[in-house]
C-alpha positions in Angstrom: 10.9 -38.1 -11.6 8.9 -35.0 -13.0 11.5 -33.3 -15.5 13.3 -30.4 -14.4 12.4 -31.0 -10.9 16.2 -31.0 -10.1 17.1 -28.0 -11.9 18.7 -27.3 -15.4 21.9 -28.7 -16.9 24.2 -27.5 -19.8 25.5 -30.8 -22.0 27.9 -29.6 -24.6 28.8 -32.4 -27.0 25.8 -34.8 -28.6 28.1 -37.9 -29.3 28.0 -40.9 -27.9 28.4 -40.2 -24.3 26.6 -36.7 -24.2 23.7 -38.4 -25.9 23.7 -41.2 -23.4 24.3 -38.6 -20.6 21.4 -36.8 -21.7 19.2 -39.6 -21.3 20.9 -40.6 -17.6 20.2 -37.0 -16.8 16.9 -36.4 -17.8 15.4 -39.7 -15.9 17.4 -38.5 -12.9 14.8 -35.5 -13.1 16.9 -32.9 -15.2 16.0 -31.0 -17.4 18.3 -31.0 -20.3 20.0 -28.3 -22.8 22.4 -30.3 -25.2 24.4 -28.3 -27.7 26.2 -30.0 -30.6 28.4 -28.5 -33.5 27.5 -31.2 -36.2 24.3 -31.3 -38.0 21.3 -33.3 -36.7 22.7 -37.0 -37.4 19.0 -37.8 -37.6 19.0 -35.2 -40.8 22.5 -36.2 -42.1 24.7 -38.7 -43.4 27.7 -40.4 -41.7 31.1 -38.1 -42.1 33.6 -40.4 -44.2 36.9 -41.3 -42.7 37.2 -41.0 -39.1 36.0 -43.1 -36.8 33.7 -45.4 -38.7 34.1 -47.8 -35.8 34.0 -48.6 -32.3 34.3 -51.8 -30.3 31.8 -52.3 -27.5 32.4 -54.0 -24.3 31.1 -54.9 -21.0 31.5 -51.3 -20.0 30.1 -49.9 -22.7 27.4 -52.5 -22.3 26.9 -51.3 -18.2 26.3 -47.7 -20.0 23.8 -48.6 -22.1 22.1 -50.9 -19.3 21.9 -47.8 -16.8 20.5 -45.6 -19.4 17.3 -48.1 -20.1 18.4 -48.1 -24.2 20.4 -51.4 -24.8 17.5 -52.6 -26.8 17.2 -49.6 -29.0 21.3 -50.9 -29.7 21.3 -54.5 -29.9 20.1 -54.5 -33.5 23.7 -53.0 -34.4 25.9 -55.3 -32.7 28.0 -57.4 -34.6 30.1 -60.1 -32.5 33.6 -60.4 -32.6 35.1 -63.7 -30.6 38.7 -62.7 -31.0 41.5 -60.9 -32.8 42.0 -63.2 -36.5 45.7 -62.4 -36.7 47.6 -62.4 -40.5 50.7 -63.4 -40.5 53.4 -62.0 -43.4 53.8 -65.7 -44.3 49.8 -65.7 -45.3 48.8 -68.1 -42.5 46.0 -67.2 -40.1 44.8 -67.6 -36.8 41.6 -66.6 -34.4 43.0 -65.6 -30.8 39.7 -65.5 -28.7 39.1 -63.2 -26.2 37.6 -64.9 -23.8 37.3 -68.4 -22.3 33.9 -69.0 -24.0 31.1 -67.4 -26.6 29.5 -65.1 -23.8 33.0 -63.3 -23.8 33.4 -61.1 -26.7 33.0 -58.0 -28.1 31.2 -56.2 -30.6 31.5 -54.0 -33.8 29.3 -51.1 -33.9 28.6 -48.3 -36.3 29.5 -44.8 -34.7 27.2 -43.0 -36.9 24.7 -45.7 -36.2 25.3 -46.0 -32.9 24.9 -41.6 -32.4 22.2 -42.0 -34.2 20.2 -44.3 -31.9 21.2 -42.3 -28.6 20.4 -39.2 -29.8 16.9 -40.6 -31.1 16.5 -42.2 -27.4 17.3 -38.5 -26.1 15.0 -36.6 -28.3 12.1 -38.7 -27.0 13.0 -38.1 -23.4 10.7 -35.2 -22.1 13.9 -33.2 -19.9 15.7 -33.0 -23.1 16.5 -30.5 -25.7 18.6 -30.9 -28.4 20.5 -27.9 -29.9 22.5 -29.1 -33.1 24.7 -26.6 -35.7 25.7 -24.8 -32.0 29.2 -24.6 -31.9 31.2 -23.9 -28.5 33.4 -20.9 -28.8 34.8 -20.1 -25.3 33.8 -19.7 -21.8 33.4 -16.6 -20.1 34.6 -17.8 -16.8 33.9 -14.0 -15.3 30.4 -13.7 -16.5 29.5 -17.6 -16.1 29.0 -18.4 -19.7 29.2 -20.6 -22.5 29.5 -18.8 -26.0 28.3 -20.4 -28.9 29.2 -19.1 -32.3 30.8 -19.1 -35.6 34.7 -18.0 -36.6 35.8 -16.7 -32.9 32.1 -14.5 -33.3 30.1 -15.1 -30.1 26.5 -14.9 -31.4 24.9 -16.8 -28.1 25.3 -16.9 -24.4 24.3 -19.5 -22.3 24.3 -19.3 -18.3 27.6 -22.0 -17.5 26.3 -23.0 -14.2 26.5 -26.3 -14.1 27.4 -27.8 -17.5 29.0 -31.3 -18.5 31.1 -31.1 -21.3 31.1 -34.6 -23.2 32.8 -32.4 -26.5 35.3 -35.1 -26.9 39.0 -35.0 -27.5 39.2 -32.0 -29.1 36.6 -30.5 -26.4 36.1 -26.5 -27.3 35.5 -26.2 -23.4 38.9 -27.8 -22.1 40.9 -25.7 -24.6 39.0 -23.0 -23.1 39.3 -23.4 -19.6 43.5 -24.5 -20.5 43.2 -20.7 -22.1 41.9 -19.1 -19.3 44.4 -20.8 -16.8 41.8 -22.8 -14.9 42.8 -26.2 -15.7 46.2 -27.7 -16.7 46.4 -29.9 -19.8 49.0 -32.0 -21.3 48.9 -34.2 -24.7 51.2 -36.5 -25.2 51.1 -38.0 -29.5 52.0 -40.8 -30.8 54.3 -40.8 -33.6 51.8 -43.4 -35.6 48.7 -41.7 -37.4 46.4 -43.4 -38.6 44.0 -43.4 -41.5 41.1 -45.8 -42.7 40.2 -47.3 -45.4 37.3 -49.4 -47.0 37.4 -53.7 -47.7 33.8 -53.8 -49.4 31.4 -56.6 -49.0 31.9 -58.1 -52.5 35.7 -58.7 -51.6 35.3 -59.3 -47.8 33.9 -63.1 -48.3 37.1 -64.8 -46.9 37.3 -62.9 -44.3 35.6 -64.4 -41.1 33.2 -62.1 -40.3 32.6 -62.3 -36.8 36.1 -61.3 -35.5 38.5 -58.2 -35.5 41.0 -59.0 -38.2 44.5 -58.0 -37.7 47.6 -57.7 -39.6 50.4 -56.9 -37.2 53.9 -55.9 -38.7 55.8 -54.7 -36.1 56.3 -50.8 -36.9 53.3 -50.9 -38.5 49.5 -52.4 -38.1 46.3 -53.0 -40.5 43.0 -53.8 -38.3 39.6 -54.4 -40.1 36.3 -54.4 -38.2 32.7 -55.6 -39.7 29.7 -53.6 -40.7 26.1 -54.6 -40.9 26.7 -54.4 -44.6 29.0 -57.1 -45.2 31.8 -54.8 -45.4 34.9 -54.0 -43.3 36.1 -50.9 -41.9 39.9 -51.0 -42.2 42.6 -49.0 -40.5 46.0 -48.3 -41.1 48.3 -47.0 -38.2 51.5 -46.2 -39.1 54.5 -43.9 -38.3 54.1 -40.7 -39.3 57.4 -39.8 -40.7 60.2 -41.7 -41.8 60.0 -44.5 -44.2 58.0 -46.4 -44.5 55.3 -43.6 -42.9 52.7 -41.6 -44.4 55.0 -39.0 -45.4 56.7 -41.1 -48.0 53.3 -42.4 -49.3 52.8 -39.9 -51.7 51.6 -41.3 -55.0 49.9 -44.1 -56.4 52.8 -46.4 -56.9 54.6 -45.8 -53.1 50.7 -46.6 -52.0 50.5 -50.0 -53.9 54.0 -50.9 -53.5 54.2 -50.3 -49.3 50.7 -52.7 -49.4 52.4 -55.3 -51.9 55.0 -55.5 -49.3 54.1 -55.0 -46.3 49.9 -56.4 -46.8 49.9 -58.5 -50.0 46.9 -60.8 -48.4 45.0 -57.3 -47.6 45.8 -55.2 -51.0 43.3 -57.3 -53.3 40.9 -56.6 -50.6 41.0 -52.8 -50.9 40.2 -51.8 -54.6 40.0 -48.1 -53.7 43.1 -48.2 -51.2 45.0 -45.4 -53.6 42.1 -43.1 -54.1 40.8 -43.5 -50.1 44.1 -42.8 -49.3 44.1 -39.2 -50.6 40.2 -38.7 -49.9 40.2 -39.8 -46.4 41.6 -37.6 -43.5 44.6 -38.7 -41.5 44.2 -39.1 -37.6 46.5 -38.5 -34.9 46.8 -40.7 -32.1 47.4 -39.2 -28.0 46.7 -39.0 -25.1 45.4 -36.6 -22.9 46.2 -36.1 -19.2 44.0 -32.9 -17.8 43.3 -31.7 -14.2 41.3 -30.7 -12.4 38.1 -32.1 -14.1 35.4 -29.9 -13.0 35.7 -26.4 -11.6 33.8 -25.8 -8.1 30.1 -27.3 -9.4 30.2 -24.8 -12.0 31.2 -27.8 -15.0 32.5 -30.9 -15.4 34.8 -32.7 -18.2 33.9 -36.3 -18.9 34.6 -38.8 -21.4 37.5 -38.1 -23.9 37.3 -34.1 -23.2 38.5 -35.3 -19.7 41.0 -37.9 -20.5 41.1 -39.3 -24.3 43.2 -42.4 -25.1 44.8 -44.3 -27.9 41.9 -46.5 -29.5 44.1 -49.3 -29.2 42.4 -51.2 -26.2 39.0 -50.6 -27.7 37.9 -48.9 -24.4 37.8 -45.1 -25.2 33.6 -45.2 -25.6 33.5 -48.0 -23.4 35.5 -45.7 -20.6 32.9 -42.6 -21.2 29.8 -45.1 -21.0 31.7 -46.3 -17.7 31.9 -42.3 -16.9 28.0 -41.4 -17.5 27.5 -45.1 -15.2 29.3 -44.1 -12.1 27.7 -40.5 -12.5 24.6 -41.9 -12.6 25.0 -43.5 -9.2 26.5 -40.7 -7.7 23.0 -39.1 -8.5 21.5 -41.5 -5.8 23.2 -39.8 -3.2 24.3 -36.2 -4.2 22.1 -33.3 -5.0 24.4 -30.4 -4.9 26.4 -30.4 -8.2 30.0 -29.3 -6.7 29.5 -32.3 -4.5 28.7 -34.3 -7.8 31.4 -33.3 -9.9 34.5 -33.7 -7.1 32.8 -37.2 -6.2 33.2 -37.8 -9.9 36.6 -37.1 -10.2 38.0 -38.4 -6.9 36.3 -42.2 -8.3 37.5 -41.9 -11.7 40.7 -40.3 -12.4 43.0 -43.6 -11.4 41.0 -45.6 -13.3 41.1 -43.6 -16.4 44.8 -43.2 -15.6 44.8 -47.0 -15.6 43.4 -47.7 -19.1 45.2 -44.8 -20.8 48.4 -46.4 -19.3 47.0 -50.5 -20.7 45.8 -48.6 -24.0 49.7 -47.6 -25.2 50.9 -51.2 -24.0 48.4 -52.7 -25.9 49.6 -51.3 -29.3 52.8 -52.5 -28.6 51.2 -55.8 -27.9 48.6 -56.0 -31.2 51.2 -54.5 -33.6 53.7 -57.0 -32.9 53.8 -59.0 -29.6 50.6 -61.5 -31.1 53.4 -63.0 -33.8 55.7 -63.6 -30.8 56.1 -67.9 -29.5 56.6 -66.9 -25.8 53.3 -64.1 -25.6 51.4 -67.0 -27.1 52.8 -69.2 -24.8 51.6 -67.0 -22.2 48.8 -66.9 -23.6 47.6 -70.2 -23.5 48.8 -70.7 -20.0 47.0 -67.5 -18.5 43.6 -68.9 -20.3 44.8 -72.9 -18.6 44.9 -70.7 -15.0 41.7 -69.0 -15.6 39.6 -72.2 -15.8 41.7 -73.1 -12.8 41.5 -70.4 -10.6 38.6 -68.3 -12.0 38.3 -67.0 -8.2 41.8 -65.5 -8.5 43.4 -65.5 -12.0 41.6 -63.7 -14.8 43.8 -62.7 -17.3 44.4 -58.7 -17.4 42.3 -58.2 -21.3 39.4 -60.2 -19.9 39.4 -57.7 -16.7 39.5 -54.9 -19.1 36.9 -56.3 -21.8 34.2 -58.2 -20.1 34.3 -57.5 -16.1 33.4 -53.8 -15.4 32.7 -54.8 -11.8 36.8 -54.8 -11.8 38.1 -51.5 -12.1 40.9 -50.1 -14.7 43.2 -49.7 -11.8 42.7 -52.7 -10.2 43.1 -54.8 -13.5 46.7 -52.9 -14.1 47.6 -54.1 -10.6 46.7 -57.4 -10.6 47.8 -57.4 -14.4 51.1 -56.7 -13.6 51.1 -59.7 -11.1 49.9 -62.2 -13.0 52.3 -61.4 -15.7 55.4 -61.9 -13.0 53.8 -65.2 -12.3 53.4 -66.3 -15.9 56.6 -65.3 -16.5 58.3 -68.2 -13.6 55.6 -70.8 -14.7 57.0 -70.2 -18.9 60.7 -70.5 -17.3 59.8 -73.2 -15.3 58.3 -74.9 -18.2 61.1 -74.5 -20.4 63.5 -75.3 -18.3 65.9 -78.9 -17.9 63.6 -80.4 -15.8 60.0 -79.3 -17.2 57.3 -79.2 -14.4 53.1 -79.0 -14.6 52.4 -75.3 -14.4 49.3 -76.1 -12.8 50.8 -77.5 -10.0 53.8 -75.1 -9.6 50.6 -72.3 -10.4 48.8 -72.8 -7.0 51.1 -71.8 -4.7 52.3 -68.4 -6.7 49.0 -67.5 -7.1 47.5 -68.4 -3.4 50.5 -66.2 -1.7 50.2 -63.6 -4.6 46.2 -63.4 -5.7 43.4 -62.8 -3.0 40.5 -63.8 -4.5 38.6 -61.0 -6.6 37.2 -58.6 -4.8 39.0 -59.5 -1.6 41.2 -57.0 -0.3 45.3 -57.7 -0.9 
């Protein structure tokens, strides 16, 4: 389609999912302003410290698909089969994700990744990129965006219809929350989170092509592969209290928390005391926010909309899932107030879904992967999949590797499957053990349709 034959459109946000927005947009015949606060990442090296990595899934992978650039990203990819779990004894174990090689994930660079996207958008002809423009406010009376510098406005743009991708932190929801048009509630973790560096000459026992884990209960070390040979590694942990990352305050608390609580990890991290006062410290929420999108005037999608905990590996994924189903609703609406409310009438229970299956999984990486009967489970919901792959796919393989499931559905039929798992263990383990295969088919027939069939 001729660019601009469908009007103009306001982007503001040039990460991953306003880049890849931008390019969804401009092919659907938009033409396309995109403003971003950061410096050209084309011009400009990768900020240190935050969000080094993310995980890319099936969804994440449909995003890239609908937006024509999942070649332009492939050469980043790094596989990960499963979750390499350290134990506080020393001993190791790989937990696959899914029942074969074609299920699994991969590690990819963020600045590599934003990169890429906004190269891809820069060479679409509906686009124009706008970088060192920061979002100030939103005139809501006048219809604009203002761009400036210290609360000074210094540029207005016409706010009829904008997207804002502007991520957790989005300038344009804490404006709109300002100005009373939306409501917005945060709710924080009270684990932080800061990451650290394993470099390539120490990561050689490490397997590379897996997301390594040291789970401790209170407290969690994850490490994901670069294209370098290095890990990125991050450490969640409580933010107050002991031990949390107001008691690590020097060098010795640092090396003597690690020695305790990471021994394997510490001679993996040479620079763990000096990163640890370089690097910024995170903080973990999430964000509920409604309504989305104000009367065809703008929209909030991706984490501006509703940001997660990282700790399903699906907050990118979710916004590539959001620029994918906006993208189809393209097909078959024109008028942008139509757009937006279509948007958030198909999205918001599925985004509550996943923000929901994000805070359970923590519980579940942090400590539940050391626990006999969750790997008993396990084994047995992976035994039922290659069963009943019609009916029973266990709730992380929904999540991971099947988008055509949605978020909600996968929390629904999770919370089933788990019930049923549950009786089969007890079955199991009880006087008179019994094949769960056998006793299986009968809970799941009366409690599974098939997928996709209506319950």
């Amino acid at each position: 389609m001729t660019p601009g034959a469908r009007g103009s459109i306001n982007i503001v946000g040039a990460g991953p999912a306003g880049a890849l927005l931008a390019i969804v947009l401009a092919r659907r015949g938009w033409r396309v302003e995109v403003f971003e606060r950061r410096a050209d990442p084309r011009l400009r090296e990768a900020e240190r410290g935050r969000s080094i990595n993310f995980a890319l899934a099936a969804r994440g992978l449909r995003g890239l698909h609908v937006a024509g650039v999942t070649a332009r990203v492939t050469p980043l990819l790094i596989p990960m089969r499963g979750r390499y779990v350290h134990e506080p004894g020393g001993a190791g174990n790989l937990l696959p994700y899914g029942r074969d090689e074609t299920e699994v994930i991969y590690s990819v660079s963020r600045a590599a990744l934003v990169r890429t996207l906004v190269e891809a958008a820069a060479a679409e002809p509906g686009v124009a990129l706008h970088f060192d423009e920061t979002c100030v406010g939103v005139d809501l009376k006048r219809d604009a965006l203002l761009f400036g510098d210290a609360g000074r406005v210094r540029r207005r743009v016409p706010l009829e219809p904008t997207i804002a991708a502007d991520g957790a932190g989005s300038a344009v929801r804490t404006a709109l929350a300002a100005a009373g048009a939306i409501r917005v509630r945060e709710e924080w973790l009270a684990h932080d989170y800061r990451e650290l560096t394993i470099p390539a000459a120490q990561a050689g026992s490490l397997q590379r092509n897996a997301l390594h884990i040291w789970p401790r209960g209170s407290d969690m070390l994850i490490a994901l592969p670069n294209r370098d040979g290095s890990f990125t590694a991050t450490l969640f942990l409580a933010r107050e209290g002991a031990p949390s990352f107001a008691s690590l305050t020097d060098a010795a608390s640092i090396r003597d928390f690690f020695s305790r609580e990471f021994p394997g990890a510490l001679p993996l991290l040479p620079r763990v005391v000096e990163e640890f006062h370089e690097n910024p410290r995170g903080r973990l929420g999430t964000l509920y926010c409604e309504p989305w999108q104000l009367q065809g005037k703008l929209l909030l999608l991706g984490d501006a909309a509703h940001a997660i905990v990282p700790f399903h590996g699906q907050g990118m994924n979710c916004a590539f899932e959001d620029v994918a189903e906006l993208d189809g609703l393209l097909a078959t609406h024109a008028d942008p107030a139509a757009l937006f409310a279509a948007f958030e009438s198909r999205r918001r229970a599925d985004t509550t879904a996943i923000a929901q299956m994000a805070l359970e999984n923590y519980l579940e990486m942090r400590g539940a992967v050391l626990d006999p009967a969750f790997l008993r489970r396990k084994q047995l919901g992976a035994r039922l999949e290659q069963a009943f792959p019609d009916r029973f796919i266990p709730r992380y393989s929904m999540v991971m590797f099947h988008p055509e499931i949605g978020y909600a559905e996968a929390l629904r039929r999770g919370a089933i499957q788990d019930q049923i798992l549950a009786e089969l263990d007890a079955l199991d383990r009880g006087a008179t053990a019994v094949d769960p295969l056998a006793a299986a088919r009968a809970l799941i027939e009366a409690r599974l349709p098939p997928i996709g069939a209506r319950a």
